[in-house]
C-alpha positions, 0 to 999 in steps of 0.5 A, a space after each residue: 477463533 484460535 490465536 493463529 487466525 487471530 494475529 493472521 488477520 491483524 497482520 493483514 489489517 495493519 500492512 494493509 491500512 498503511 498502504 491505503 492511506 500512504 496510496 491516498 496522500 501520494 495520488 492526493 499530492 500528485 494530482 496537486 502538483 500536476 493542477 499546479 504545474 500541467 506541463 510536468 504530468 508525465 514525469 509526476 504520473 510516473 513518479 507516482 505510478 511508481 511509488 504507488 508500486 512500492 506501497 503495494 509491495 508492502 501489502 502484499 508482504 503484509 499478505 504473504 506474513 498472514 499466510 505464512 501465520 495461518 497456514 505454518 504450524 
């Protein structure tokens, strides 16, 4: 294993854990607010929809870098 395929995976493995858990708290908190307050679930849902968009986003930078490392010599 040479040291591009190295650090192409470790790219991924970091933007990929932060996404995931930043994705967790945010539903986790959501569906907090929405138990505590139901009549404000739409605004609260797209919020977090939106957010969530945002978080993926950076994953798939994440993905993009690893490429650009595995394959750009």
């Amino acid at each position: 294993m040479d040291l591009t395929s190295l650090s192409a995976a470790l790219a991924i493995a970091l933007g990929g854990i932060a996404p995931a858990i930043a994705i967790g708290m945010l539903a986790s908190q959501a569906m907090n607010a929405i138990g505590r307050n139901p009549e404000s679930a739409p605004m609260i849902q797209t919020n977090m929809i939106l957010a969530i968009v945002f978080a993926e986003a950076i994953a798939i930078y994440a993905l993009v870098v690893a490429l650009v490392i595995k394959f750009v010599q």
